[in-house]
C-alpha positions in Angstrom: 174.3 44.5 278.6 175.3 42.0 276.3 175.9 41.9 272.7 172.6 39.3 272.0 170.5 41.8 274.1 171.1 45.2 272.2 170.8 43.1 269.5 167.4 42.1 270.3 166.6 45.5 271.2 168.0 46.7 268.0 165.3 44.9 266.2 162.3 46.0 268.2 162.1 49.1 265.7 162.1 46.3 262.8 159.1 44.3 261.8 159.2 40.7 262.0 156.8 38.8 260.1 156.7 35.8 261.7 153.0 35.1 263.5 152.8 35.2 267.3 152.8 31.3 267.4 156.1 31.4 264.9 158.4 33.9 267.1 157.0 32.4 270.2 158.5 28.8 269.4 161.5 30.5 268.1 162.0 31.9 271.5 161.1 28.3 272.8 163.7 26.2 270.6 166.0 28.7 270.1 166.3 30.8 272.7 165.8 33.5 270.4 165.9 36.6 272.0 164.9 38.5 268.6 161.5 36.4 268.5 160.8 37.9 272.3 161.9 41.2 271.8 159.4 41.3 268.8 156.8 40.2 270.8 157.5 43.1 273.6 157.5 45.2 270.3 154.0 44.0 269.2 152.7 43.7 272.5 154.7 45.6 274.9 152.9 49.2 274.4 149.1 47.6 275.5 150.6 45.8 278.5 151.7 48.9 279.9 149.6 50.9 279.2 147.2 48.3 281.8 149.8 48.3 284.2 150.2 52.2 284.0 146.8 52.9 284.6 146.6 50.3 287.4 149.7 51.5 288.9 150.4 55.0 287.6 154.2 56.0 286.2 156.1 54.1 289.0 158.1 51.3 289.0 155.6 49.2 290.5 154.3 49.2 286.8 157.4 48.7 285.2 157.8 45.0 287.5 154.1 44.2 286.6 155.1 44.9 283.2 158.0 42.2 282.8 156.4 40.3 285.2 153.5 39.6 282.8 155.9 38.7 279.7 157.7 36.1 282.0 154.3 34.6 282.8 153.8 34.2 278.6 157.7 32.3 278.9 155.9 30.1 281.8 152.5 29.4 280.4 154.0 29.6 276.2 153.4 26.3 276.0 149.8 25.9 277.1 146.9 26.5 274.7 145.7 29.2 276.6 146.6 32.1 274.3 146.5 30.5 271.2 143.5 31.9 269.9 145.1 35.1 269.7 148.0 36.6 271.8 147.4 40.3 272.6 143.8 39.7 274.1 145.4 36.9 276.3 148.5 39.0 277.5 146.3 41.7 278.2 144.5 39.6 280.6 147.5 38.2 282.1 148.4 42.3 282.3 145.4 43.1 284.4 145.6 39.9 287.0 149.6 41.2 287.2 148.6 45.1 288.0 145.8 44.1 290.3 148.2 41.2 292.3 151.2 44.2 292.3 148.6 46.6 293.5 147.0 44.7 296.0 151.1 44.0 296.8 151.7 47.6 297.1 148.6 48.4 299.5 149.8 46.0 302.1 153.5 47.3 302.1 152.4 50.9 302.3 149.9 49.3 305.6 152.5 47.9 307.4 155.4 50.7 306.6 156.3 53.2 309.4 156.5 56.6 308.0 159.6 58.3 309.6 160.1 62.3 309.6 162.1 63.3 306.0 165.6 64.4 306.6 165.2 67.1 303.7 162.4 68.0 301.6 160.0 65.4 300.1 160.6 64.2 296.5 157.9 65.0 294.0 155.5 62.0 294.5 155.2 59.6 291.2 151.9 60.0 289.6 148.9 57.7 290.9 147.1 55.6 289.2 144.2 57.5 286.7 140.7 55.5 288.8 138.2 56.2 285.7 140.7 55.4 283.1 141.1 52.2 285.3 138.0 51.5 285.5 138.1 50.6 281.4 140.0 47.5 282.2 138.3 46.1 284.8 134.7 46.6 282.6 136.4 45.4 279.4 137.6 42.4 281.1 134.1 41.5 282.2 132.8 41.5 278.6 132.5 38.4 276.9 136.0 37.5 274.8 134.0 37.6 271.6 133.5 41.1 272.2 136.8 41.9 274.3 139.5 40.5 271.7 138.5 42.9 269.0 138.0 45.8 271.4 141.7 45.2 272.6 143.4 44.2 269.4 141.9 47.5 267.1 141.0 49.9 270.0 143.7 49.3 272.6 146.6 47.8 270.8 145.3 49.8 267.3 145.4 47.0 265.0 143.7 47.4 261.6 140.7 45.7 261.1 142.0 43.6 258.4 145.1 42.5 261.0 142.6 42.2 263.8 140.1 39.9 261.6 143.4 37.8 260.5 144.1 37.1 264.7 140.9 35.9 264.9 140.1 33.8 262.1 136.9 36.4 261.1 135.7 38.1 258.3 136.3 41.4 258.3 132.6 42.5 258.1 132.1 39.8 261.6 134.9 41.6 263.4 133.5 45.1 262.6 130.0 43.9 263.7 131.5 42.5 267.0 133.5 45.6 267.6 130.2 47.7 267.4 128.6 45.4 269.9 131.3 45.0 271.7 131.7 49.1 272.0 127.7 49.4 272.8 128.1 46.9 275.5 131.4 48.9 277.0 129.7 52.3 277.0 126.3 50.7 279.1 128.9 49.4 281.5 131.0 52.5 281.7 128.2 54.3 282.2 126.5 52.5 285.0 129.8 53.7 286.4 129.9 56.4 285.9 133.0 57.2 283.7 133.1 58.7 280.5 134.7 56.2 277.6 138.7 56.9 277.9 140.0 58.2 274.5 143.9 57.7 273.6 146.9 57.2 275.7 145.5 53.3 276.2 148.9 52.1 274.5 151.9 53.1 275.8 155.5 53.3 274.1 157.9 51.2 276.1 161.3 52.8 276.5 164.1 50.9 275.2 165.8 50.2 278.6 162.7 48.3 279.9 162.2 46.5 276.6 165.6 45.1 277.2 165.2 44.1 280.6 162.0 42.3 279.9 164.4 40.4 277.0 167.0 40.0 279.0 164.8 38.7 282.1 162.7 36.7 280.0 166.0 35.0 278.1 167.2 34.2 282.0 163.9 32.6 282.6 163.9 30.6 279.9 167.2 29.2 280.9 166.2 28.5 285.0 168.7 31.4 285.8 168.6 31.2 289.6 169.0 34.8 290.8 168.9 36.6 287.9 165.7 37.7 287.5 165.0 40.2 290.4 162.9 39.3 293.5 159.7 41.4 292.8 159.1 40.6 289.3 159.5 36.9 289.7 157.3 37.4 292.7 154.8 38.6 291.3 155.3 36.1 288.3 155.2 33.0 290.3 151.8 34.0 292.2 149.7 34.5 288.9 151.2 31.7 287.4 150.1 29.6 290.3 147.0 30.7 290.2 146.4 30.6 286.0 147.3 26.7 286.9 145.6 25.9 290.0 142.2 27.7 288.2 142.8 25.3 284.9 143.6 22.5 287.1 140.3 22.6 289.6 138.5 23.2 286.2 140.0 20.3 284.3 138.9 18.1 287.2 135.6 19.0 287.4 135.8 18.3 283.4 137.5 14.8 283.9 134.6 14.0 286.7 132.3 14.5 284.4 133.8 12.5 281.1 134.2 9.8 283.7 130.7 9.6 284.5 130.4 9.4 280.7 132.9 6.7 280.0 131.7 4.5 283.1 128.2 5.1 280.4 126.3 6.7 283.2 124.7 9.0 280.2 125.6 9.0 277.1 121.9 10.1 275.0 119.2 12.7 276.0 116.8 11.5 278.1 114.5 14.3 277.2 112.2 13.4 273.6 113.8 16.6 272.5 117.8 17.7 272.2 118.8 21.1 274.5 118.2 22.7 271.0 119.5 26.3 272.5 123.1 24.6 273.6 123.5 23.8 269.7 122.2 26.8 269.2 125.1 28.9 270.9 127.3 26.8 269.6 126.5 27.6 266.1 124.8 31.1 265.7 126.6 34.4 265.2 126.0 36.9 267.3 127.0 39.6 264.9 124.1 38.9 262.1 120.9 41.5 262.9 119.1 40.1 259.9 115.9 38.9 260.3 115.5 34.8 261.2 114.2 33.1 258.0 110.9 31.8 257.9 109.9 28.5 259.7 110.0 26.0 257.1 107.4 23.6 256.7 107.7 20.0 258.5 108.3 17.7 255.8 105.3 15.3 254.6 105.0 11.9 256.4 103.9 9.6 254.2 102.6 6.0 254.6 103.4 3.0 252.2 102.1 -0.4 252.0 100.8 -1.7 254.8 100.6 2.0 256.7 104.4 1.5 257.3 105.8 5.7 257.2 108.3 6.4 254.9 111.2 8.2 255.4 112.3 8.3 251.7 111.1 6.8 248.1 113.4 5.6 245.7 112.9 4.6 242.0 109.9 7.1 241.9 108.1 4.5 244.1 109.7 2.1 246.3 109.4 2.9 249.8 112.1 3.4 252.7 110.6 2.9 255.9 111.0 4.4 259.2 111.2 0.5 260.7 113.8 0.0 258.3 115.6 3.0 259.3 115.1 2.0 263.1 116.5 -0.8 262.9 119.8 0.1 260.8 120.3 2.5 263.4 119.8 0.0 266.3 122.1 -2.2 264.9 124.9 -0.3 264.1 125.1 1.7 266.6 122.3 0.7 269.6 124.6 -1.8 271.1 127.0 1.3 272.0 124.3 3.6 272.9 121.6 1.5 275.0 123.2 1.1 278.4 123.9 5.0 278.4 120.5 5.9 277.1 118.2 4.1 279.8 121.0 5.1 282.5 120.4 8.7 281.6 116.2 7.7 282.0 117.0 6.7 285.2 118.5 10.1 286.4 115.6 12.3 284.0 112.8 9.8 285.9 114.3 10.6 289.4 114.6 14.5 288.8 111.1 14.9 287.6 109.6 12.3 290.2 111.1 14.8 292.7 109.4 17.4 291.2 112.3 19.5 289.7 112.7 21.3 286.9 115.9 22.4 284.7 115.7 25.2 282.2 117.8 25.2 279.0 118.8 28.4 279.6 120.7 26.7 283.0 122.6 24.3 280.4 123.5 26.9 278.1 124.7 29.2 281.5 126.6 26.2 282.5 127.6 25.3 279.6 129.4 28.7 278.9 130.8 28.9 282.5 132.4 25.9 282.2 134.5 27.2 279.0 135.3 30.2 281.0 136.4 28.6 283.8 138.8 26.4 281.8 140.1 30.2 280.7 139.4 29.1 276.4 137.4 30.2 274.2 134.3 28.1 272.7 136.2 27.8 269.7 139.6 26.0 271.4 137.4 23.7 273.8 135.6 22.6 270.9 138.9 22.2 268.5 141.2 20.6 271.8 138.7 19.6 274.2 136.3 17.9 272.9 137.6 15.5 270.4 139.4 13.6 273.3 135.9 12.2 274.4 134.3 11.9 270.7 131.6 14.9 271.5 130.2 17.5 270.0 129.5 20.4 271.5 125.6 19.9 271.8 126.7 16.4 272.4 128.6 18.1 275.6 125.7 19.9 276.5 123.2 17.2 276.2 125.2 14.3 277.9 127.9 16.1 280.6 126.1 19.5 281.5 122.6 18.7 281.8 122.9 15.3 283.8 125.2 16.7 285.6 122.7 19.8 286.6 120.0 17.8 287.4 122.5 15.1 289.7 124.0 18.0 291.3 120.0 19.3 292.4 118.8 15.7 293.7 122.2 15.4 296.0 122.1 19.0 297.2 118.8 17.5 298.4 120.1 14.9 300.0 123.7 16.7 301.3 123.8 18.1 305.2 124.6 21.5 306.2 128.8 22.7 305.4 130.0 22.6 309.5 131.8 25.0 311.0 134.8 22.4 311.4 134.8 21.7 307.8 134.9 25.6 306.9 137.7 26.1 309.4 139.6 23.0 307.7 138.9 24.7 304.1 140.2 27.9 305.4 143.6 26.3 306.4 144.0 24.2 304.0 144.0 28.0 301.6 145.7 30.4 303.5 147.2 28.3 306.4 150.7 27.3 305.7 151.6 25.8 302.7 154.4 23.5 300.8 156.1 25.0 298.1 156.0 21.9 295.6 158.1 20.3 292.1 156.8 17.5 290.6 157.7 15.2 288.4 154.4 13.2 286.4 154.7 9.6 284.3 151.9 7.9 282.7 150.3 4.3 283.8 152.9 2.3 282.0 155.9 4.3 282.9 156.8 3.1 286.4 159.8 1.7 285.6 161.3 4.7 284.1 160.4 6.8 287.5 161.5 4.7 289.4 164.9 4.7 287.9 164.6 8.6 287.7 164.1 8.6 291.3 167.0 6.2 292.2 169.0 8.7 290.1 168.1 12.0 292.0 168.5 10.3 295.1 171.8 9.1 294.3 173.0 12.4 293.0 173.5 11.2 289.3 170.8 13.6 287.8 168.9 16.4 289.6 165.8 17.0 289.9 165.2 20.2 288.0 166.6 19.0 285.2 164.3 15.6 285.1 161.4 18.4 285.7 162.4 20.3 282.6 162.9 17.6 280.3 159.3 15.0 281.8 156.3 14.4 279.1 154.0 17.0 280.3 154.6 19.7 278.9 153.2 23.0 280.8 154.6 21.2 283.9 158.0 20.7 281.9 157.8 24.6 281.2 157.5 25.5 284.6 159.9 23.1 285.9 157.5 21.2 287.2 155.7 24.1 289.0 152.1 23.3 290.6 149.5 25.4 293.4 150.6 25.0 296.9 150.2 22.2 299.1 148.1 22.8 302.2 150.5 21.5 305.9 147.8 20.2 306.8 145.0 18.7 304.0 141.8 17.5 304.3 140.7 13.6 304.8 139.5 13.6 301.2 143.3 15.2 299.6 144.6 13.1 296.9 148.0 10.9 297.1 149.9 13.3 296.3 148.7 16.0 298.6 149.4 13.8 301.7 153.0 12.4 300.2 154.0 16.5 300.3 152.9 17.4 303.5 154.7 14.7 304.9 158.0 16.5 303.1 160.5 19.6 304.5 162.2 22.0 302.6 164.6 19.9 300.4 163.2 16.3 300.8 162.0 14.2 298.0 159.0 11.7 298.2 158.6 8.3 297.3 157.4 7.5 293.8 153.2 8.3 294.4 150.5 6.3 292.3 147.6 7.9 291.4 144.4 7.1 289.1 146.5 8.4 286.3 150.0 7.4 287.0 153.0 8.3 288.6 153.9 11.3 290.4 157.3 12.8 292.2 157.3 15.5 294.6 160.0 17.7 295.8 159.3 20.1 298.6 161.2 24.0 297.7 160.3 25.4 300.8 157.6 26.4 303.4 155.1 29.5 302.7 153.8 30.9 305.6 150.1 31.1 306.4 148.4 34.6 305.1 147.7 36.0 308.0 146.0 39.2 306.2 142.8 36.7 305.3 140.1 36.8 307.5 138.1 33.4 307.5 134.2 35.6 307.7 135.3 37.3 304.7 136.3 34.1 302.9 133.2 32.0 304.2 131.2 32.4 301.3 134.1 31.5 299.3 134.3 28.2 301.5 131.1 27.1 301.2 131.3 26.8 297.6 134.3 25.3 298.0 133.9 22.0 300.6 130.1 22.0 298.9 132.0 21.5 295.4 133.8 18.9 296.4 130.9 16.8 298.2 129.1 16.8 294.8 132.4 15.9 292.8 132.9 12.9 296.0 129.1 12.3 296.5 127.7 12.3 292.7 129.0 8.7 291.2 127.7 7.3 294.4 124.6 8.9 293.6 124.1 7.5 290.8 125.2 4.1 291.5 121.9 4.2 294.3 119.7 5.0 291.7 120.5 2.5 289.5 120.7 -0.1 291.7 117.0 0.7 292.6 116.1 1.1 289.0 117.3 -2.1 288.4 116.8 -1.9 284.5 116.4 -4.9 282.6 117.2 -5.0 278.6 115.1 -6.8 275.8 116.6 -5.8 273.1 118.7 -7.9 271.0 121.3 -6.6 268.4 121.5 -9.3 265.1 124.3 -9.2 263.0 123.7 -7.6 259.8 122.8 -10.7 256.9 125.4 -10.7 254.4 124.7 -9.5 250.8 123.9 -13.4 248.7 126.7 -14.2 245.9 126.7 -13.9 243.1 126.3 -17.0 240.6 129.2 -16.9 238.2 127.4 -19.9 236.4 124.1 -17.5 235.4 126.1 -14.9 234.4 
């Protein structure tokens, strides 16, 4: 093993006090192999301890354990984990045991047992089922609750260390850690299975902590071959599938801001806000108190000529509400008009056709659609948001809800999912697939791909190299990693889908536009078609598939119907503000 290595290993029985976030970009920018075995340190003892009770004391759990530390090297630049580490690598734990075990049912299926040639080995321990059973509940609690219940009762943090990951009080995190261990009894309990005391963290024996470095330090670095075949198996297929999962989800987010931009609805169409979206945004779950009392609407009062005031200055002067009004329509009605009547047009539609939508829908929608993104309310509001100038009511109010109530008038409208387009969705998943690089540029930066791909293709640069070093950067991390392409893909598959299924093993495309630039794409190799699916089981799963994407196809058309029947006109005007008189210097 070399020097660097025991080194690294060396330290994992010395503190570092770097943050997650520090010895993470250490590892990054430095290839610092302390910073990682720190981590595995930190870390190391929770994550197997999931993979151990997935998959017993074998060595199946030993792969699932580095393979989950290599996905951290792959995804260490995204923002998925950022919130706080040892909750997200115990997530990406449990999808690794589950794929590894799912792995190990198929080989032991399809393996011919042959008569022993002496006596049988002890068999390795299997997997403890209730203490199992732990993960898969805690994993279905909401993160609020989970992060806490993994960083103090798994991992064994302090609370004060715990509250710190989090960005909480201390007297919030011990609140959410009672609810959070209320909510985990209930659910072990409808299972049946007692709660699982001790044993949930594991020591990590120094040889596999030094794998997992060395491994990890090879990744990092593109080491073809040196990482073995089963861990970066099992690496590559939650990877894929942590990308393709933010990548469906960021579409369906970029539909809607679209719909937004184009100022298909920008203002509530309802005379009052989705008050309970706001609501979750801001309330804490944690405080039992009492609500304070409902305090008392605030006094209209009229001035001079009946006009209502909305404030008095100098003990008696009157602000009006017209004044008010019309500051507001100036400054900022010009903006806000075109979306505001647009969004009447959908809310008159949806009621005319007799439909409802509860606020407890937008809330539910509102909160799947954070999950599905795989962040917490807290990063989509810091990260998400602010790229589209919304709050998070704001969110709720103009994306979620119109969106709801669009996505009811087409299903309306849409025809039955045929059994051709079900067996097309089924192929285009589990049929045979292109294993894809790619290679992304902006709008304005055809030039420089162009002169990338004359340099690949003339042997002056290769492509994984360009793929490390491109702008993107979770794409640069991977090495310009993305989900499969299907063989064959359906007549609705973007540019780039069709450019790779055109490709074999080794060929490079031409430079592909798309809506947002410029893409490259290098077929790796050909992955067979999973023959273990069987297309009843996944029907359900289809439906909501090719029925997704009709309404992400269907819904701007949708609207543009409406609104050509609306045909709204617009009477309001927008003056320009009067400027403020001069002053006289001669009356001064």
């Amino acid at each position: 093993m070399p020097g660097s290595v025991l080194n690294a290993v060396a330290r994992l029985t010395a503190p570092d006090p770097r943050t997650d976030a520090g010895l993470v970009r250490a590892f990054l920018t430095g290839s610092d192999e302390g910073a990682f075995a720190e981590l595995v340190r930190r870390h190391g003892p929770t994550v197997l301890g999931v993979c151990r009770r997935a998959l017993g004391a074998t060595p199946d759990a030993e792969d699932a354990f580095q393979a989950t530390f290599l996905v951290l090297v792959r995804r260490a630049r995204s923002t998925e984990w950022r919130d706080a580490l040892g909750p997200w690598l115990y997530g990406v734990a449990l999808k690794v045991a589950h794929k590894a075990r799912a792995a190990r049912a198929r080989r032991r299926t399809h393996e011919r047992p042959e008569q022993p040639m002496t006596e049988p080995a002890t068999p390795a321990p299997e997997p403890d089922d209730a203490a199992a059973v732990l993960d898969d509940e805690l994993a279905a609690l909401p993160a609020r609750y989970r992060a806490p219940l993994v960083l103090c009762e798994i991992r064994g943090a302090s609370r004060r260390d715990a509250a710190r990951e989090l960005g909480l009080t201390e007297g919030t995190l011990s609140s959410r850690l009672a609810r959070g261990r209320k909510l985990l009894r209930e659910r072990l309990a409808r299972r049946g299975v007692a709660p699982v005391v001790g044993a949930l963290a594991v020591a990590v024996p120094a040889g596999l902590a030094g794998a997992t470095v060395r491994h990890a330090t090879h990744a990092l670095a593109r080491a073809s071959g040196a990482v073995p075949v089963a861990i970066l198996s099992l690496t590559e297929e939650v990877t894929k599938t942590m990308i393709a999962r933010w990548k469906l989800a960021l579409a369906a987010v970029a539909t809607c801001a679209t719909l937004t931009t184009l100022g298909a609805w920008n203002t509530s169409a309802h005379p009052a806000p989705v008050s309970d979206v706001s609501a979750a945004a801001t309330r804490a779950d944690e405080k039992k108190s009492a609500p304070p009392a409902k305090q008392p609407a605030p006094e209209r009062l009229k001035g001079e000529g009946g006009a209502e005031r909305v404030a008095t200055i100098f003990g008696d002067v009157a602000v009006t509400r017209e004044q008010f009004t019309e500051h507001l329509i100036r400054r900022y009605g010009q903006k806000e008009l075109e979306g505001f009547v647009n969004r009447q047009i959908v809310a008159h539609v949806f009621r005319s056709n007799g439909l409802t939508l509860k606020k407890s829908d937008v809330t539910a929608e509102l909160e799947a659609e954070i999950a599905a993104l795989g962040l917490t309310r807290a990063t989509f509001v810091a990260e998400v948001l602010p790229k589209y100038g919304k709050s998070l009511e704001q969110w709720g109010e103009d994306v979620v809800e119109p969106r709801l109530m669009m996505s009811q008038l087409l299903k309306r409208r849409m025809p039955a999912v045929t059994e051709a387009e079900l067996r097309q969705a089924f192929e285009a998943r589990h049929g045979e697939r292109l294993d894809c690089r790619v290679i992304c540029w902006g709008k304005d930066k055809d030039k420089e791909g162009l002169r990338v791909e004359a340099s690949i293709r003339e042997g002056r640069s290769t492509f994984e190299t360009c793929a490390r070093n491109q702008a993107t950067l979770h794409l640069a991390a991977s090495g310009g990693c993305v989900p499969a392409f299907p063989r064959k893909p359906d007549p609705d598959a973007s540019p780039v889908s069709v450019a790779a299924a055109k490709l074999e093993p080794g060929e490079l495309s031409p430079l592909v536009e798309t809506d947002t630039g410029f893409v490259l794409v290098k077929c790796v190799g050909v992955i067979p078609a999973d023959r273990t699916k069987s297309f009843e089981k996944e029907r359900p799963a289809l439906l909501a598939e090719v029925a997704g994407k009709r309404l992400e196809r269907e819904l701007p058309k949708l609207f543009a119907e409406y609104k050509r029947e609306a045909a709204p006109k617009y009477h309001l005007t927008f003056p320009e503000r009067e400027p403020l008189p001069k002053s006289d210097p001669a009356k001064k």
